[in-house]
N, C-alpha and C positions, 0 to 999 in steps of 0.2 A: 490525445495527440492534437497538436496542433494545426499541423500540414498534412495535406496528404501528398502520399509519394507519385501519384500522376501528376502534380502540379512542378514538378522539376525531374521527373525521369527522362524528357529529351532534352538533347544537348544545345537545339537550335534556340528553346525559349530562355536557355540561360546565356546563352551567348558563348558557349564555350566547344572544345571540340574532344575527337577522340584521346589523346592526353592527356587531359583533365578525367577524361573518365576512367584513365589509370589509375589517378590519385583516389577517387570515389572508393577506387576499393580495401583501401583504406579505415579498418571501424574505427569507429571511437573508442574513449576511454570505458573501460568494464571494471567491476568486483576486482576481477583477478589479477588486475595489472598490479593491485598495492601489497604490498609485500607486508600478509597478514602475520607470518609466521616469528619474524622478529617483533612485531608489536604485540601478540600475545605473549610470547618468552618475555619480554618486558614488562608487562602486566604481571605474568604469573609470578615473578622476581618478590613483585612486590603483595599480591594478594593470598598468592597461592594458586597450583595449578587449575585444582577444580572449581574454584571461583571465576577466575578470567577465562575459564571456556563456556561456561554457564552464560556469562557475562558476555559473552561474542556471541554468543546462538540467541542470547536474549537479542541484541541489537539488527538479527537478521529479520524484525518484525517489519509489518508496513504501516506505512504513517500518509497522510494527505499531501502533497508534494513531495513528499519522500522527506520530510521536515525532521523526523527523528526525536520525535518532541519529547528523549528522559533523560534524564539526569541520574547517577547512582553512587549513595555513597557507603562509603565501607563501615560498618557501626561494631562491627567483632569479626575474629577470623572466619567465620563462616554465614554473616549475617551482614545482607545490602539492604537498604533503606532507596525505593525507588519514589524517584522526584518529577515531575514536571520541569521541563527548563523553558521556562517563559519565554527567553527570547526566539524560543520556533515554534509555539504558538502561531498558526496563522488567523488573524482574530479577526480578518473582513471577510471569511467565509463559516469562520467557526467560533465565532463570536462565545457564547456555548462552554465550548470545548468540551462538548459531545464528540466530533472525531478525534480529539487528543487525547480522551480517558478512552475510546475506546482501541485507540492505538498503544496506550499504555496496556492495558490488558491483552492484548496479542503477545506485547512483550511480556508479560511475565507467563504465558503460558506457553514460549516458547523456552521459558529459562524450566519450567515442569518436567518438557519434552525433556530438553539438556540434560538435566537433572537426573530424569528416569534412564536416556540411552546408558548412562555411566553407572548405573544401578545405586545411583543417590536417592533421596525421596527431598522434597522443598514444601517447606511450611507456608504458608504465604497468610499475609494478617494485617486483610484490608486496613489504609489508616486515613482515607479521604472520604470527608463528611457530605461535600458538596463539591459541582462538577469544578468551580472554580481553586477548589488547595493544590497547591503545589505538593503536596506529600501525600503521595500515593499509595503506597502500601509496602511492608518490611518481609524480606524472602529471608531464608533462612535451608542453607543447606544439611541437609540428615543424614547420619550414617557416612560409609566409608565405597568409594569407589574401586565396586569390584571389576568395573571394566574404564580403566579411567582413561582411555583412548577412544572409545568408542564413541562413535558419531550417530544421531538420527540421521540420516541422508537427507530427507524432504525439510531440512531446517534450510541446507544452504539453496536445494534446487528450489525453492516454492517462489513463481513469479506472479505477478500482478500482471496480466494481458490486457492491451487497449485495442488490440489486432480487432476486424469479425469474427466473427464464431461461427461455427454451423448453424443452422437452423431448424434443423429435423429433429426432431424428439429426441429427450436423452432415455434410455432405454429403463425401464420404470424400475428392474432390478439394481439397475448401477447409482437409481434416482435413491432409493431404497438404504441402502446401503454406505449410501454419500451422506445422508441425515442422519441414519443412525449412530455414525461414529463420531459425528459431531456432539452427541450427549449433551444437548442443549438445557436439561433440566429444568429449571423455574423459566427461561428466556425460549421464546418462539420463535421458533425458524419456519417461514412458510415458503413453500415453492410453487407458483406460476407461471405454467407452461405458455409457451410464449401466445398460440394464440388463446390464450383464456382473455375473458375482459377485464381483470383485474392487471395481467401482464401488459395489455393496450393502455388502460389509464396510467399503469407506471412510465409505459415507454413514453406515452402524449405529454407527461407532466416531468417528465427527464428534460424533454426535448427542450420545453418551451423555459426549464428553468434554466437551461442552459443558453439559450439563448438570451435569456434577463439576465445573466453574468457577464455576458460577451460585452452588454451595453453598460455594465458599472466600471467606473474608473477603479473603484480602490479594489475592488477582487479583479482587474488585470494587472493593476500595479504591485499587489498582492502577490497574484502568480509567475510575471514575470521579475520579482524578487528570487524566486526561487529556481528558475529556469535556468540551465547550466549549456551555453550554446557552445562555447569555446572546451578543446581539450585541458587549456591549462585552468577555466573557471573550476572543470571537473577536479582536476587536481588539486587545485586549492582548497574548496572546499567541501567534495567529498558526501556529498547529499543532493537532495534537488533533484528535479527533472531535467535527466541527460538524451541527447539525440539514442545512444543506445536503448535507452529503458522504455521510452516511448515509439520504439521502433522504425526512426530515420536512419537507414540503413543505405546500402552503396551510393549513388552521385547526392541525392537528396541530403544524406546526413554530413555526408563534404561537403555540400554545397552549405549549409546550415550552418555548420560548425564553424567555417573561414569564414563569412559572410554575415550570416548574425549578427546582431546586436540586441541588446536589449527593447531598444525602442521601435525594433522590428517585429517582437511579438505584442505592442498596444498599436499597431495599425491598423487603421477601419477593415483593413482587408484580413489581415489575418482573425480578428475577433470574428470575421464573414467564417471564414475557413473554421474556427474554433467550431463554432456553432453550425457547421454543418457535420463535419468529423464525429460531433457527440451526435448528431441528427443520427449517420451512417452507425455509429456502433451501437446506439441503444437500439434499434430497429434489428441486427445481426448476431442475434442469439437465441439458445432455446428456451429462453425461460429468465425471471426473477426471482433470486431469495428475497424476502422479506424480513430480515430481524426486528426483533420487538423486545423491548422492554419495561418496566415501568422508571416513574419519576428519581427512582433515588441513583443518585452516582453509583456507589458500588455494584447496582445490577447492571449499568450499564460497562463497567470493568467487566466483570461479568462474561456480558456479552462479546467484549474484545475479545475474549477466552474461546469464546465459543465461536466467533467467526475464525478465528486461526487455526483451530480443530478442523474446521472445512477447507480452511486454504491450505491446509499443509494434506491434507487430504487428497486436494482436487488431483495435481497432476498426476499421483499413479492410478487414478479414471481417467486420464486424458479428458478431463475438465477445466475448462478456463473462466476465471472469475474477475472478476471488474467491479469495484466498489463505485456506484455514482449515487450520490445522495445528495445532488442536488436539489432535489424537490423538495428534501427535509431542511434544504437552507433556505428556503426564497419560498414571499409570499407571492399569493394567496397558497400555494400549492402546500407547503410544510403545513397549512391547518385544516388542509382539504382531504388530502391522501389517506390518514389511517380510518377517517368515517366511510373514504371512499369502496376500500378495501377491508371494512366491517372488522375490524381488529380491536381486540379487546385490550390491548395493550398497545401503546404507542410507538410508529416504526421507527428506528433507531440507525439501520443502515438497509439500502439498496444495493444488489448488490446482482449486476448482469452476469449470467454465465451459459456456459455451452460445449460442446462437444470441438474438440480442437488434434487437428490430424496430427502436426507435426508441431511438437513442442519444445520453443527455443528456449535456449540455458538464460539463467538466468544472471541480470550483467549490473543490474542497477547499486550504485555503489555505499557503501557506508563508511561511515567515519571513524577512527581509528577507536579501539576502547580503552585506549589511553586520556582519549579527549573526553569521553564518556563519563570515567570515573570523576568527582568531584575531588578536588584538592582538601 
């Protein structure tokens, strides 16, 4: 998050009065305002039903700005071939695209989930050599849907939190039980409780890479590409970081929304704000995942797999998870961290989490799966 909400919750430092804090109440654009239901029937027209719901619960993954970095094309009635789409690539943080394969593996183990609530089974047949091919791997659906209505629920609720977190221990059975079902197999998932020293050099080497982002031009001009301040940017384009997702909500997110500009999130003051915001949430949780994996791309898909296992997990634990891996983007810290943290394998994603009382629905928007599909 960029802003924090004390910095505009009273009305005298905006200059505005109680009227205006009518309109504040006001949200933003959400998920639910687009009218999914004719754009699936429109897919399904053309793919077939069980395909283009597969294919919509695939695209409920998360990505690094919420970029949506796949592409999918149709190669037989029951057979998608998942692509990288270069142009959402964000390549001055993720140069890499270590967080785009492993955003692509979220998505297909959300199309697993899909797959399984309908009582399908999905082949999946990794086809990416190295982190850089656009062709990622070919799904293929099995069998005949005995429930072909039926939904996973935690496909559509699973949100991404940037709020704080508790801080108090997560209760070692729920700790327990959160790893196991994640069935990490060949890839390591380690959990450091917040105050361990391993959880203090994560949080000291979050902080400080985030504040080396605050001061580079191309990853602000980067992010604030992708930054959706206006309802109608929302609309248009349908991805990105919205005042909703990041949670500017009543005067703050109106005051954002109408008033915004682009050039309002590269101001020395907001990159201030940025890097205090990451200061405040990496310090306000109870603990770090640690994923790890080795060199080759496909474990790192993999692992996409395995982190989405935990996020679709988290909320019925009233656990909230926060991907920040900025340490793993920015030196000295990305060649520092996995020696520091004695890890036999190299860490692949950070990922803050914590006990969270009351857990808001989830609003952040995606793009139609019309647009999705490749021509």
């Amino acid at each position: 998050m960029l802003i924090t909400r004390r910095q505009w919750l009273t009305a005298g430092s905006l200059g505005v009065g109680a009227a205006v804090w009518g309109l504040s109440r006001t949200r933003g654009v959400r998920r639910a305002d687009f009218d999914e239901t004719s754009e699936l029937a429109a897919l399904a027209a053309r793919v077939g039903r069980d395909v283009a719901t597969v294919l919509r619960d695939a695209t409920l993954a998360p990505s690094g700005h919420n970029t949506q970095p796949w592409r999918v094309r149709l190669e037989g009635p029951t057979t998608l071939r998942v692509e990288v789409a270069p142009e959402r690539v964000p390549r001055a943080v993720d140069p890499t695209r270590r967080e785009v394969v492993l955003s692509l593996g979220a998505f297909v183990e959300n199309a697993v989930v899909s797959a399984r609530a309908k009582g399908m089974g999905l082949e999946i047949e990794p086809l990416l050599t190295s982190l850089q091919d656009d062709v990622v791997a070919r799904l293929r659906l099995v069998g005949q849907a005995r429930t072909p209505e039926r939904r996973d629920a935690r496909l559509a609720a699973r949100r991404t939190l940037r709020s704080p977190f508790s801080t108090r221990s997560i209760p070692q059975s729920t700790l327990d039980a959160f790893l196991r079902g994640a069935d990490p197999g060949a890839e390591a998932v380690l959990f450091l409780p917040s105050d361990s020293s391993g959880a203090r050099t994560v949080t000291e080497m979050t902080i400080e890479a985030n504040r080396a982002q605050a001061a580079q031009n191309a990853v602000q001009e980067e992010l604030a590409d992708w930054l959706r301040w206006s309802d109608g940017d929302v609309k248009r384009h349908r991805d990105g970081l919205t005042t909703e997702a990041i949670g500017l909500d009543g005067l703050a997110g109106w005051y954002v929304r109408n008033f915004f500009q682009r050039s309002s999130s590269l101001s020395a003051g907001n990159r201030r704000r940025a890097a205090e915001t990451a200061r405040d949430q990496a310090t306000a949780c109870g603990g770090w995942l640690v994923l790890c994996a080795d060199d080759h791309a496909r474990a790192i898909l993999s692992l996409g797999r395995t982190f989405e296992r935990l996020a679709l997990d988290a909320r019925p634990r009233s656990l909230g998870l926060h991907p920040m891996s900025q340490a793993l983007e920015e030196s000295p810290w990305q060649d520092q961290i996995s020696a520091a943290l004695g890890l036999s394998k190299p860490a692949r994603m950070l990922v803050r989490v914590g006990i969270v009382e009351n857990y808001p629905a989830a609003v952040s928007v995606r793009r139609s799966v019309l647009d999705v599909m490749a021509s």
